[in-house]
N, CA and C atoms as an extended XYZ file, in Angstrom:
594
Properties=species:S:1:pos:R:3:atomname:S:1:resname:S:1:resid:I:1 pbc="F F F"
N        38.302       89.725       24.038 N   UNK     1
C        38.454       91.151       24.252 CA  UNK     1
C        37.681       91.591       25.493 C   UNK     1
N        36.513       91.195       25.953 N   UNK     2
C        35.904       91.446       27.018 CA  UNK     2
C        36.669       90.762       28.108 C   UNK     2
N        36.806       89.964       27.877 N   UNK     3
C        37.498       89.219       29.274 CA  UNK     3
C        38.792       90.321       29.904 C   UNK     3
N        39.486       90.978       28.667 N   UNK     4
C        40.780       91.494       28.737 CA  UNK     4
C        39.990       93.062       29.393 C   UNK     4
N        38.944       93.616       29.056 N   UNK     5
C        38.103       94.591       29.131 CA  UNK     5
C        37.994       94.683       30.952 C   UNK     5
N        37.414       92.932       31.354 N   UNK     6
C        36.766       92.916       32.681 CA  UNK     6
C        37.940       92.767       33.725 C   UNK     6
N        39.491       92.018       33.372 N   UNK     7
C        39.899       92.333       33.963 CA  UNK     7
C        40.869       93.289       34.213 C   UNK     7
N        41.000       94.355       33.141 N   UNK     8
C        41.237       95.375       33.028 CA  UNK     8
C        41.059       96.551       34.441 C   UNK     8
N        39.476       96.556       34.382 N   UNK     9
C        38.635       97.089       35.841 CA  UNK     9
C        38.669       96.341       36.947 C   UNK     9
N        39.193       95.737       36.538 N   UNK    10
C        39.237       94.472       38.111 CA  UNK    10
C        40.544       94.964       38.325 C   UNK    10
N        41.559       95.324       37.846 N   UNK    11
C        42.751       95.892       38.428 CA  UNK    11
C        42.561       97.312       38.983 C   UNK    11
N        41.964       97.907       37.327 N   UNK    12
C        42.192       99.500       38.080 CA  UNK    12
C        41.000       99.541       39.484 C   UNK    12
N        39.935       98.941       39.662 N   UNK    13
C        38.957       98.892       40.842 CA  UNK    13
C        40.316       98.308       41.953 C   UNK    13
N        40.845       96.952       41.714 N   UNK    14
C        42.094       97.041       43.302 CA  UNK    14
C        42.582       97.823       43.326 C   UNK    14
N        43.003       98.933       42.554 N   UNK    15
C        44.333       99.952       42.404 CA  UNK    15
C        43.532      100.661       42.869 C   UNK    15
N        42.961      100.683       42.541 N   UNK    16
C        42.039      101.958       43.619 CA  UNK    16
C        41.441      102.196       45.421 C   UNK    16
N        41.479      101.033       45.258 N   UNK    17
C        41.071      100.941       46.975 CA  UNK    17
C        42.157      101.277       48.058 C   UNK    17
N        41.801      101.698       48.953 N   UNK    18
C        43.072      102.359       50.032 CA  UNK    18
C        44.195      101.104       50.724 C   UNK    18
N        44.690      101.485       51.043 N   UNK    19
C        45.855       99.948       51.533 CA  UNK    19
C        45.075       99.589       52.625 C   UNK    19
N        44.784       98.431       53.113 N   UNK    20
C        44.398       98.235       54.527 CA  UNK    20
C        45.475       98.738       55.816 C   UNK    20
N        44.675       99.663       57.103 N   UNK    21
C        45.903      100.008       57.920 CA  UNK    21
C        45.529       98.846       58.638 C   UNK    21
N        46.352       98.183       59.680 N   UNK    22
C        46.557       97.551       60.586 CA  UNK    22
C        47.473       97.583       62.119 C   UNK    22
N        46.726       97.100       62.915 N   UNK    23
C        47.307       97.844       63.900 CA  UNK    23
C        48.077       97.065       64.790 C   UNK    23
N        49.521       96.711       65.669 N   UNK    24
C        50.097       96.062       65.977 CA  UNK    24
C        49.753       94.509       66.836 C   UNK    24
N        48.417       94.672       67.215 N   UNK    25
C        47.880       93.797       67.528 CA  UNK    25
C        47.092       93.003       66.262 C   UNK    25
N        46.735       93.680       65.549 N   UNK    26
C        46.548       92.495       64.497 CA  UNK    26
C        46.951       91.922       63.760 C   UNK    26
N        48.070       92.884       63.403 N   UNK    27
C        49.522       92.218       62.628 CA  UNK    27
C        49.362       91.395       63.132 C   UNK    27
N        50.396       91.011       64.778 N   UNK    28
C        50.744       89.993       65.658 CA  UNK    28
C        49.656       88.836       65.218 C   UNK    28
N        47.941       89.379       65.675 N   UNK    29
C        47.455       88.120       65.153 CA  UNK    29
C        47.356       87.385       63.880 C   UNK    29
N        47.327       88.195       62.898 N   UNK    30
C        47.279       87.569       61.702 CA  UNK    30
C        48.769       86.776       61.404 C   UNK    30
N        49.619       87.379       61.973 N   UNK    31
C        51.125       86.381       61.656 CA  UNK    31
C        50.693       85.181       62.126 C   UNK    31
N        50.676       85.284       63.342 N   UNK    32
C        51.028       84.145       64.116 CA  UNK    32
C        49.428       83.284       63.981 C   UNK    32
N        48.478       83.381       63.387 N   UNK    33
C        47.685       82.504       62.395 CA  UNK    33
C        48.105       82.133       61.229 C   UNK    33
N        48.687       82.789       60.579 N   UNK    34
C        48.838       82.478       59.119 CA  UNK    34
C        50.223       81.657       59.032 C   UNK    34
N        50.986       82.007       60.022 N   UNK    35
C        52.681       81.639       59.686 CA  UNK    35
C        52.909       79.893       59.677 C   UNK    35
N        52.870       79.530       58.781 N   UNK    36
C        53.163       77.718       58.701 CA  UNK    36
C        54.240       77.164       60.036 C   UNK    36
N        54.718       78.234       60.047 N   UNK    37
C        55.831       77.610       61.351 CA  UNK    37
C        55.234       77.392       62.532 C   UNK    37
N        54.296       78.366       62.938 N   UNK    38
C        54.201       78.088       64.336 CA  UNK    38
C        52.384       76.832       63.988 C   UNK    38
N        51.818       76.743       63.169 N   UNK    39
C        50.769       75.913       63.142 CA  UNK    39
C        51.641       74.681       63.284 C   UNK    39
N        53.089       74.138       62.122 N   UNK    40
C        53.430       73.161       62.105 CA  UNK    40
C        53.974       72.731       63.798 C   UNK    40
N        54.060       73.920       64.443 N   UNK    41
C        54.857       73.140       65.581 CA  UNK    41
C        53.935       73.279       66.965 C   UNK    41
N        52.622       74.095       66.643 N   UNK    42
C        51.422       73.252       67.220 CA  UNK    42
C        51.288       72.153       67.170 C   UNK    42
N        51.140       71.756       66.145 N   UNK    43
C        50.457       70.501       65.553 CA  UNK    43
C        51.875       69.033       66.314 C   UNK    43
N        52.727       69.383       66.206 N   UNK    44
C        53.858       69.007       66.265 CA  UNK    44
C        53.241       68.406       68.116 C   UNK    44
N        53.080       69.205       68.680 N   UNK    45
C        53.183       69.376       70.302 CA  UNK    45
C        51.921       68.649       70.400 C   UNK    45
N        50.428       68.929       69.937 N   UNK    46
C        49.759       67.831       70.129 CA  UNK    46
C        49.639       66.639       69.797 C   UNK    46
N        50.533       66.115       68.836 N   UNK    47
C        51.045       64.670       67.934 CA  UNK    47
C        52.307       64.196       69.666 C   UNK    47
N        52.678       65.117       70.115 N   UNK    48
C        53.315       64.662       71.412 CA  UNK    48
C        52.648       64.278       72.499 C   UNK    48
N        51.450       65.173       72.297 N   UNK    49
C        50.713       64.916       74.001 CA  UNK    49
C        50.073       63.724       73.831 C   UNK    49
N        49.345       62.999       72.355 N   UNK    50
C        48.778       61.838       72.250 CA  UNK    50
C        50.210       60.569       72.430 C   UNK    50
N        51.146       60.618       71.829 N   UNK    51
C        52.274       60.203       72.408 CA  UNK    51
C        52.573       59.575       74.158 C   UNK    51
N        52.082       60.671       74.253 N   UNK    52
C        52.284       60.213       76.253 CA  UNK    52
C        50.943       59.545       76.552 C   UNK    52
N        50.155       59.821       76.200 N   UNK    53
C        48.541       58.664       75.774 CA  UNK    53
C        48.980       57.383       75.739 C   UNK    53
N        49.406       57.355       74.706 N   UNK    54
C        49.582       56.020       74.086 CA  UNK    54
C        50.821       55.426       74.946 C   UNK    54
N        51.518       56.361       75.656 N   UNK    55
C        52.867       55.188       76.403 CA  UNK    55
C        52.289       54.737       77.657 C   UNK    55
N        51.314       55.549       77.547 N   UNK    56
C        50.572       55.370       79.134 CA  UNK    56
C        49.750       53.992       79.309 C   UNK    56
N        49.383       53.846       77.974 N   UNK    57
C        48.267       53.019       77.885 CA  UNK    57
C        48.996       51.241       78.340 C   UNK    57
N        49.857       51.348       78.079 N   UNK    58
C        50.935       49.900       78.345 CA  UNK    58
C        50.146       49.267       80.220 C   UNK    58
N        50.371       50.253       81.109 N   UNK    59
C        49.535       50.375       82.299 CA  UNK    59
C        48.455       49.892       82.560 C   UNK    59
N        47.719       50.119       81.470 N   UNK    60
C        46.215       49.699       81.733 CA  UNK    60
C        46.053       48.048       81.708 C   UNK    60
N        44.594       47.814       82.126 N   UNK    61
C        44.601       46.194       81.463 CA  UNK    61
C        43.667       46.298       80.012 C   UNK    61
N        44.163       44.759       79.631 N   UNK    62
C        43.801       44.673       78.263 CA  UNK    62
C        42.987       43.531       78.270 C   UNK    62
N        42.017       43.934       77.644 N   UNK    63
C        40.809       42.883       77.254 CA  UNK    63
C        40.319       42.365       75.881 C   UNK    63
N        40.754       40.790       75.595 N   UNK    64
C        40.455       40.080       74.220 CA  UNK    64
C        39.796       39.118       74.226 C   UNK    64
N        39.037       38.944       73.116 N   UNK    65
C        37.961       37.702       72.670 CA  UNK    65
C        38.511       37.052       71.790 C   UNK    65
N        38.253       35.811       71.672 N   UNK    66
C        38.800       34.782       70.374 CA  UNK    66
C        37.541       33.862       70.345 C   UNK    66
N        37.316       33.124       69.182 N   UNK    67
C        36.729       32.864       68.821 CA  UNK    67
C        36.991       31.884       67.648 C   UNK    67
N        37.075       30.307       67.971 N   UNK    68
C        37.888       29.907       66.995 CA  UNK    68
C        36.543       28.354       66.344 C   UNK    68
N        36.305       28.209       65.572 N   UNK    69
C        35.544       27.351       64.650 CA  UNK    69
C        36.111       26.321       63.587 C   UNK    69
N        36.071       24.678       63.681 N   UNK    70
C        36.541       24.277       62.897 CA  UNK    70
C        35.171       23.081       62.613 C   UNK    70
N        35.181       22.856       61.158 N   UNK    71
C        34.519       22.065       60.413 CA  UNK    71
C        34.768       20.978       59.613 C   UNK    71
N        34.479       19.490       60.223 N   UNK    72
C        35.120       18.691       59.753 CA  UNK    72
C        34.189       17.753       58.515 C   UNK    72
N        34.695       17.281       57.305 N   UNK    73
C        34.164       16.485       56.246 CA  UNK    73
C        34.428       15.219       56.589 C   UNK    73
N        33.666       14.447       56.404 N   UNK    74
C        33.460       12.836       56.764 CA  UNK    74
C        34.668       12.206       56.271 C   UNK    74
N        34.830       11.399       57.318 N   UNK    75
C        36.421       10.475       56.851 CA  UNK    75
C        37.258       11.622       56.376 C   UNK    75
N        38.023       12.484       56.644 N   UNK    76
C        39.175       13.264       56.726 CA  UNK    76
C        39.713       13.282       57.889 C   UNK    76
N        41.338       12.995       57.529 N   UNK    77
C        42.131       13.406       58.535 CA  UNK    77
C        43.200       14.505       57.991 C   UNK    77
N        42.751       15.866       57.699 N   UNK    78
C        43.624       16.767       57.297 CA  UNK    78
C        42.623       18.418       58.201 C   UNK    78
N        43.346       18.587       59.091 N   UNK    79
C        42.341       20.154       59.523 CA  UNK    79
C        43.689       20.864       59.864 C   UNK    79
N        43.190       22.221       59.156 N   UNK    80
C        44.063       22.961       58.970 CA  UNK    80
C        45.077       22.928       58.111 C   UNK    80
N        44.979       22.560       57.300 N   UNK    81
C        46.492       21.990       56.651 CA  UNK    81
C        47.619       21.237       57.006 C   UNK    81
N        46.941       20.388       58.115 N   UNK    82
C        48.099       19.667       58.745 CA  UNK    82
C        47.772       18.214       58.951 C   UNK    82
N        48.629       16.949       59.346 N   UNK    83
C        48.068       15.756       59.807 CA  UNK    83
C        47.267       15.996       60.996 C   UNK    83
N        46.653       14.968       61.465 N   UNK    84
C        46.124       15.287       62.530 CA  UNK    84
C        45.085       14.343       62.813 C   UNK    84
N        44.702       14.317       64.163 N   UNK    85
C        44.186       12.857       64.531 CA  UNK    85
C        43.070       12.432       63.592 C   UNK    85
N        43.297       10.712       63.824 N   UNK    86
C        42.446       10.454       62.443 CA  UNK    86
C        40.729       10.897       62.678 C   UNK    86
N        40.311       11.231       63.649 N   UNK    87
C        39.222       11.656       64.376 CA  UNK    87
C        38.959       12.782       64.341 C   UNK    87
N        37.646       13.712       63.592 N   UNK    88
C        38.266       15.081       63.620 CA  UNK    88
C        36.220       15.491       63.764 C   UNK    88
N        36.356       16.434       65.126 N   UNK    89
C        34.837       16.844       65.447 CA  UNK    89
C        34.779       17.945       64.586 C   UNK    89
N        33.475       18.153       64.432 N   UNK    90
C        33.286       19.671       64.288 CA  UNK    90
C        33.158       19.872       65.653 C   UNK    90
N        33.631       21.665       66.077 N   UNK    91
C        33.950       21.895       67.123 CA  UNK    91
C        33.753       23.642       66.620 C   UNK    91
N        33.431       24.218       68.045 N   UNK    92
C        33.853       25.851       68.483 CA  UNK    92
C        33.760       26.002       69.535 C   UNK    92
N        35.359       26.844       69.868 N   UNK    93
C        35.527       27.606       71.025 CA  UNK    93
C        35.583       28.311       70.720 C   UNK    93
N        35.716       29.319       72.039 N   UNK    94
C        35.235       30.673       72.657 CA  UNK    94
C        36.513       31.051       73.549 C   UNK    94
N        36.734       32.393       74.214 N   UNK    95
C        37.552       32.370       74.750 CA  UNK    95
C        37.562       34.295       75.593 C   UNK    95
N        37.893       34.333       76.333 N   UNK    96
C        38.130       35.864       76.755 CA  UNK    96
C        39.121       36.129       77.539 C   UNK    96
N        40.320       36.604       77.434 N   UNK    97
C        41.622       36.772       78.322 CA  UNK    97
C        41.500       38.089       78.494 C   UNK    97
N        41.700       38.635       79.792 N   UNK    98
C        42.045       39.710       80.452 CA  UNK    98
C        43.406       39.840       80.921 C   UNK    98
N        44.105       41.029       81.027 N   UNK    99
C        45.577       40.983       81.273 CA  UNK    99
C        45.646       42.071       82.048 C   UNK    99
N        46.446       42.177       83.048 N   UNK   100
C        46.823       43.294       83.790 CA  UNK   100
C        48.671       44.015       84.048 C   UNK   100
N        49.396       44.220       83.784 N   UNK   101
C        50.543       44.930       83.696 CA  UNK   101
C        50.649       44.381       85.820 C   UNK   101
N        51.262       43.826       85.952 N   UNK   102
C        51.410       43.726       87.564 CA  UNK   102
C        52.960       45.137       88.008 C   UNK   102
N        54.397       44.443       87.189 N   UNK   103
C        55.384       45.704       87.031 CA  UNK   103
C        56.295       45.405       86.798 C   UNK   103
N        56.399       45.994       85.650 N   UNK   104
C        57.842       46.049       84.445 CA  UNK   104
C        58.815       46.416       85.210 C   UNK   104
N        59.321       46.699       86.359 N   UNK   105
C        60.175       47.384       86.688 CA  UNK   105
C        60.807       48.912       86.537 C   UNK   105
N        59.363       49.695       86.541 N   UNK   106
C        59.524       51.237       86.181 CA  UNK   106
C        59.666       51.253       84.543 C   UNK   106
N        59.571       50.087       83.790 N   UNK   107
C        60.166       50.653       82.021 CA  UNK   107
C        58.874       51.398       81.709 C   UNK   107
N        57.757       51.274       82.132 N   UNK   108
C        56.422       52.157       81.522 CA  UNK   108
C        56.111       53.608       81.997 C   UNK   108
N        56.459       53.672       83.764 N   UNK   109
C        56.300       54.644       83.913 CA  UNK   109
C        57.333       55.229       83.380 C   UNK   109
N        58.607       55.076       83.473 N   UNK   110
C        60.132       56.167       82.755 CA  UNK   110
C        59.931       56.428       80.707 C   UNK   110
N        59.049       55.703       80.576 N   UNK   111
C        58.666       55.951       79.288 CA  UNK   111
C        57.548       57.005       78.988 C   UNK   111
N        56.589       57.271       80.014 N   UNK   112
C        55.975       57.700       80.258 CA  UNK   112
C        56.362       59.528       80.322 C   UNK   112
N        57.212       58.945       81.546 N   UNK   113
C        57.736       60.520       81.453 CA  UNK   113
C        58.550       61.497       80.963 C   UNK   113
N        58.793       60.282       80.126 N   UNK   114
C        60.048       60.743       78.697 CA  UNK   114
C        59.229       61.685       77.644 C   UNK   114
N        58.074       60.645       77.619 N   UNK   115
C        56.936       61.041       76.188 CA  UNK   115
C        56.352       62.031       77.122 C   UNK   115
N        56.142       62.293       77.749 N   UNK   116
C        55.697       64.135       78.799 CA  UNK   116
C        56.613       64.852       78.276 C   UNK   116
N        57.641       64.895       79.260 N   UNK   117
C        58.773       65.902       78.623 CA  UNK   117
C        59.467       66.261       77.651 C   UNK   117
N        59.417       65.396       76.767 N   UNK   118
C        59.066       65.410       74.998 CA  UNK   118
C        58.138       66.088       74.912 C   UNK   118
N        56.943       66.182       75.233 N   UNK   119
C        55.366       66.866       74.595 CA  UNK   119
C        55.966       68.567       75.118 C   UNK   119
N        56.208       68.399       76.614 N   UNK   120
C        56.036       69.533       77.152 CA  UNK   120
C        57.289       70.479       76.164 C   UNK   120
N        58.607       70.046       76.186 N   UNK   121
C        59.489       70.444       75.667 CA  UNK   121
C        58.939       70.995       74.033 C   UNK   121
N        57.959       70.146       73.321 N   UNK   122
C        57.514       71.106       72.021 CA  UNK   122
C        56.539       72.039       72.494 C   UNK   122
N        56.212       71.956       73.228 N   UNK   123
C        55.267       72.627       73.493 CA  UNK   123
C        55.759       74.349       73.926 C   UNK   123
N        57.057       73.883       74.695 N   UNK   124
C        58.033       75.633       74.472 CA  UNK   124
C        58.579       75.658       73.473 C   UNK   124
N        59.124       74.486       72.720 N   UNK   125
C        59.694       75.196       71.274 CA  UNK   125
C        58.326       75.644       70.859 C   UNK   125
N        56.932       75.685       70.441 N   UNK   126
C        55.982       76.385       69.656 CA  UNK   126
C        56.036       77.683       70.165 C   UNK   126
N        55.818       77.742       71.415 N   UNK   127
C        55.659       79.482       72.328 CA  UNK   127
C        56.920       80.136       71.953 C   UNK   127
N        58.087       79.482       71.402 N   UNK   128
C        59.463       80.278       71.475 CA  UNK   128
C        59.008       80.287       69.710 C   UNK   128
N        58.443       80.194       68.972 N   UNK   129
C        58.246       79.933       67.626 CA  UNK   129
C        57.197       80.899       67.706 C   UNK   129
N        56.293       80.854       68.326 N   UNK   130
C        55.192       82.072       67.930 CA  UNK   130
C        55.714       83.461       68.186 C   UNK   130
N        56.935       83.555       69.574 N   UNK   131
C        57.749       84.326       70.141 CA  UNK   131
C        58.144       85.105       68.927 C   UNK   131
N        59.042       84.336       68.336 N   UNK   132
C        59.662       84.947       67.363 CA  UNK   132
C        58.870       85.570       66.143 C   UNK   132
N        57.664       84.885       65.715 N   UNK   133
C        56.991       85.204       64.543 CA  UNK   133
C        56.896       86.661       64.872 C   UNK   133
N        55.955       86.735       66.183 N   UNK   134
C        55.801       88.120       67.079 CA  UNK   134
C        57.086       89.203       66.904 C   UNK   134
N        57.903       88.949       67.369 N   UNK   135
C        59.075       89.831       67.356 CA  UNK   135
C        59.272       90.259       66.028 C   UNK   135
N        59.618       89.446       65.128 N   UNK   136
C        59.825       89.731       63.628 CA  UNK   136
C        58.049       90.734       62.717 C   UNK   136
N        57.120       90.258       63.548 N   UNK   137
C        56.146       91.395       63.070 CA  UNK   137
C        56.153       92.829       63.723 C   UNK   137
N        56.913       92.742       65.171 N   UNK   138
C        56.703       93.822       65.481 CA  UNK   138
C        58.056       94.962       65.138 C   UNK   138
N        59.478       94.304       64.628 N   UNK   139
C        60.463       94.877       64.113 CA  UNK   139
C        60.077       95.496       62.919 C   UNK   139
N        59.023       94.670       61.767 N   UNK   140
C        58.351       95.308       60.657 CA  UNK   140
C        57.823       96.477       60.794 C   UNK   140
N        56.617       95.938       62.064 N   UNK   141
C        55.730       97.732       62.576 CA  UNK   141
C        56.137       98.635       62.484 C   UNK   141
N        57.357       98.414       63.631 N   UNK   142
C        57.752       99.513       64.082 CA  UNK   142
C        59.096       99.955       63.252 C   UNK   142
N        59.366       99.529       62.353 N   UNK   143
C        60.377       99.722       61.133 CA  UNK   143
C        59.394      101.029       59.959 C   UNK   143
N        58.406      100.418       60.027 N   UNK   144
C        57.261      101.088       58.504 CA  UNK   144
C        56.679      102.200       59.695 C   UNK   144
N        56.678      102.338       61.010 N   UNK   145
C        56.202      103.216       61.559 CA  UNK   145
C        57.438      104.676       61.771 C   UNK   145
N        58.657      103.934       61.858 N   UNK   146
C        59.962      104.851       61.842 CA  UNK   146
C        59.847      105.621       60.010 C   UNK   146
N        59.716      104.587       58.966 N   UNK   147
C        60.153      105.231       58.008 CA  UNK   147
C        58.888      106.044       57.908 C   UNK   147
N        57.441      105.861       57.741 N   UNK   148
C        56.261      107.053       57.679 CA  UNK   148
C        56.856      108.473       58.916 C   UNK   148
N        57.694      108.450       59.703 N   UNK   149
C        57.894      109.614       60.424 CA  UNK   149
C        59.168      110.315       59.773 C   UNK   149
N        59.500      109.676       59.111 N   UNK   150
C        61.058      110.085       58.554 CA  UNK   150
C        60.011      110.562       57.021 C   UNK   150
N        59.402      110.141       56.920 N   UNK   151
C        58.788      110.799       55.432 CA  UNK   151
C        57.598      112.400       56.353 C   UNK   151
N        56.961      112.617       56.922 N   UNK   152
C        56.574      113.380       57.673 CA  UNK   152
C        57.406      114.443       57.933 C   UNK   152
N        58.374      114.483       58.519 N   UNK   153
C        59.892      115.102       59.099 CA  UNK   153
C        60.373      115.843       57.455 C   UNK   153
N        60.547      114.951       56.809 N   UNK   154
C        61.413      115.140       55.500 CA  UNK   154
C        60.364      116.277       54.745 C   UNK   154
N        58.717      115.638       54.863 N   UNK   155
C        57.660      117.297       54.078 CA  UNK   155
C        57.470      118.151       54.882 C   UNK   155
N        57.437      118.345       56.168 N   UNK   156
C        57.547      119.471       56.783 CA  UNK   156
C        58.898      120.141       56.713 C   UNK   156
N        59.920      119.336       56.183 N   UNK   157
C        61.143      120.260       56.101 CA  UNK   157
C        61.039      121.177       55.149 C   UNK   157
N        60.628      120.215       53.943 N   UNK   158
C        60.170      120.681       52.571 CA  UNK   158
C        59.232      122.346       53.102 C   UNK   158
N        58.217      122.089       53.254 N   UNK   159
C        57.310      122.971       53.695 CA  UNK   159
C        58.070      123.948       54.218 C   UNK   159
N        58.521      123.938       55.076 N   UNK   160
C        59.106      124.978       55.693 CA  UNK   160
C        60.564      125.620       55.022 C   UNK   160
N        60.685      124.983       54.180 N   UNK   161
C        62.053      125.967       53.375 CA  UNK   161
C        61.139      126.853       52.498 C   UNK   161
N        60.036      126.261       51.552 N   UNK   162
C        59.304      126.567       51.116 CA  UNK   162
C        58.570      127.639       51.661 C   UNK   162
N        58.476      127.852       52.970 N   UNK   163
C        57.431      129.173       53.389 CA  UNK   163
C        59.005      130.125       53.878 C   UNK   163
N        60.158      129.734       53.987 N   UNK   164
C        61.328      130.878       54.294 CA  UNK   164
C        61.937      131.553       52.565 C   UNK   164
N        61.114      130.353       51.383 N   UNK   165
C        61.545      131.137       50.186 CA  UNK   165
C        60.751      131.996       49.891 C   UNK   165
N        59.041      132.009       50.278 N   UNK   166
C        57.927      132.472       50.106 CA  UNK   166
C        58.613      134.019       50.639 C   UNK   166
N        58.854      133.926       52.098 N   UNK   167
C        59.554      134.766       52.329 CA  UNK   167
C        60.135      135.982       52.277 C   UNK   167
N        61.220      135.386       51.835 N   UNK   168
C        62.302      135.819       51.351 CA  UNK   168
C        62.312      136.262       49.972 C   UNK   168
N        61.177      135.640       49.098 N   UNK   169
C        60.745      136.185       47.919 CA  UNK   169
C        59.892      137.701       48.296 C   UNK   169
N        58.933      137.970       48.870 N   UNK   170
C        58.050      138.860       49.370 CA  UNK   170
C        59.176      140.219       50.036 C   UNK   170
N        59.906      139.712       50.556 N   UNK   171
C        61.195      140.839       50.873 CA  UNK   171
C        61.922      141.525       49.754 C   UNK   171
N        62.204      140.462       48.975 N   UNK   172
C        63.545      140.776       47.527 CA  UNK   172
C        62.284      141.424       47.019 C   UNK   172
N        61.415      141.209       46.503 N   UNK   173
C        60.848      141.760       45.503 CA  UNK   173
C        60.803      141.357       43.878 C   UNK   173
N        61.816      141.503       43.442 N   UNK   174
C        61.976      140.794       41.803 CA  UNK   174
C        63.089      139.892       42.141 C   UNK   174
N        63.583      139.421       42.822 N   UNK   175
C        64.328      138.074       42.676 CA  UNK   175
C        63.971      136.704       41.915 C   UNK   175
N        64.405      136.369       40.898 N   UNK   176
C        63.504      134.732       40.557 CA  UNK   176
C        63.947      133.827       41.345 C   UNK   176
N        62.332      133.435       41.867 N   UNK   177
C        62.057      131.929       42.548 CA  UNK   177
C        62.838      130.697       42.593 C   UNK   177
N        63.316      130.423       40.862 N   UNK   178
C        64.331      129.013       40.811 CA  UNK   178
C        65.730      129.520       41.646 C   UNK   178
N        66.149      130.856       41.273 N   UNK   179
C        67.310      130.700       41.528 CA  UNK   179
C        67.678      130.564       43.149 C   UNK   179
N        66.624      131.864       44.214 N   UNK   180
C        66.574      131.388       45.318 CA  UNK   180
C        65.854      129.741       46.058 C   UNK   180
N        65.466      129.238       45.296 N   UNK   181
C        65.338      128.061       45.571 CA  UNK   181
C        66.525      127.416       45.583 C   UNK   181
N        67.237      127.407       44.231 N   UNK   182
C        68.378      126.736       43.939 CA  UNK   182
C        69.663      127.296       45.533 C   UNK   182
N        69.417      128.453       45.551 N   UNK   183
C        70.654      128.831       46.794 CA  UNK   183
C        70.284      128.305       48.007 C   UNK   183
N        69.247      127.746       48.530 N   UNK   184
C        68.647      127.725       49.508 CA  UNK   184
C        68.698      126.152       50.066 C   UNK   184
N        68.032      125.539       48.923 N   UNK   185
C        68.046      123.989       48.863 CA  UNK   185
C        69.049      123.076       48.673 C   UNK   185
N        70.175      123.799       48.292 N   UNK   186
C        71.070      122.964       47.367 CA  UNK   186
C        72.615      122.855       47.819 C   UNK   186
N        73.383      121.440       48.218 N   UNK   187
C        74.239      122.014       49.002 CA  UNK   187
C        75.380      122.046       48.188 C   UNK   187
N        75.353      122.636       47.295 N   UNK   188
C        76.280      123.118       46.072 CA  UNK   188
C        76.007      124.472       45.508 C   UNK   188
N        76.488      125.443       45.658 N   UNK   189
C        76.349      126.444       45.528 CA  UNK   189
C        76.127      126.772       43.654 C   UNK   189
N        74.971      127.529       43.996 N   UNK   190
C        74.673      127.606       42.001 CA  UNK   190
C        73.962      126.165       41.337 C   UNK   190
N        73.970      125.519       42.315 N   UNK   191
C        72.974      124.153       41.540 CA  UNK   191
C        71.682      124.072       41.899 C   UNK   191
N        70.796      124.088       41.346 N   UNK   192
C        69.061      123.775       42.198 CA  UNK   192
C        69.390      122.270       42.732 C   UNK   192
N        68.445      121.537       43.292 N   UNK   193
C        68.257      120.557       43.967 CA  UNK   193
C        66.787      120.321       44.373 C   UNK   193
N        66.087      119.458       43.563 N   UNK   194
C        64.738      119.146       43.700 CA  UNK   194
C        64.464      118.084       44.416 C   UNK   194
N        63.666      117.860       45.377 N   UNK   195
C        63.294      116.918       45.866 CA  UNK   195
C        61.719      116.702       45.737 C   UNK   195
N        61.592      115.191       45.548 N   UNK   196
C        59.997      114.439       44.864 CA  UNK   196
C        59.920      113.725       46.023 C   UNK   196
N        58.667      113.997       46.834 N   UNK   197
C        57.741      112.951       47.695 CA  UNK   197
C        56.671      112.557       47.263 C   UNK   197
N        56.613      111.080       47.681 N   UNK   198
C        55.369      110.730       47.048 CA  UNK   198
C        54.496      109.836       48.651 C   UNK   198
């Protein structure tokens, strides 16, 4: 029962707090942080630029160690799992090969600049992706900014029929209120017509 008690006030306390306003620039930022689309196709564009890293790297030289050890038991002729001379040392080598790319015939660099223009190319689909997030927050704005003026427009209309019945009541003298309301407001002659803003 308390639990049902606490979050009871935990609603009516949110229900109570004012809406947050926000202003077209922060919309914009908070979309285009929050929106999974345009993070995924960040993310997307730097998974490309390491891409052209890595095709690049073919270019470079490459440097390896080996290191190879064998141990032989008295009177055996089996090393490695294989026949092998009936003579068998213990032994270790060593070893270090360096390699240099001299030229493939352009296949590294044209790979190269494939995996660029791949990167670069996501890299405008994200800006045309944040583009849009943008556009679609600011059609919202300025959508909820049209309808708050159309609600504005609509109580000052209110208001102002309201101060020509005030009026027009103060002139007549004993006229009742509903009925000149009803003639006034209503585009049916003899019907009232109420209108509720909230």
């Amino acid at each position: 029962m308390r639990r049902f008690l606490w979050l009871l006030g935990a609603v009516y306390a949110l229900a109570q707090t004012p809406p947050a306003r926000l202003t077209l620039e922060e919309a914009e930022a908070q979309a285009v942080r929050n929106h999974p689309q345009v993070s995924a196709a960040l993310l997307n564009a730097a998974a490309a630029n390491q891409v052209t890293i890595e095709t690049r790297a073919a270019a470079f030289p490459t440097l390896a160690g080996n290191l190879t050890s064998a141990g032989a038991i008295n009177n055996s002729r089996l090393a490695a799992g294989a026949l092998n001379n009936p003579v068998i040392y213990n032994r270790i080598s060593s070893g270090l090969t360096a390699s240099q790319l001299i030229t493939d015939f352009g296949r590294t660099s044209a790979l190269t600049a494939s995996a660029r223009q791949r990167a670069e190319a996501l890299q405008d689909n994200a800006r045309a992706i944040r583009a849009n997030v943008m556009l679609q927050v600011d059609l919202a704005f300025y959508s909820a900014l049209r309808a708050q003026n159309v609600l504005r427009v609509a109580q000052q209309t209110v208001d102002n029929r309201q101060t020509i019945v005030d009026q027009v009541t103060a002139d007549q003298g004993g006229v009742d209120d509903h009925d000149l309301v009803g003639q006034i407001n209503s585009p049916w002659p003899g019907r009232p017509s109420t209108v509720w803003l909230s």
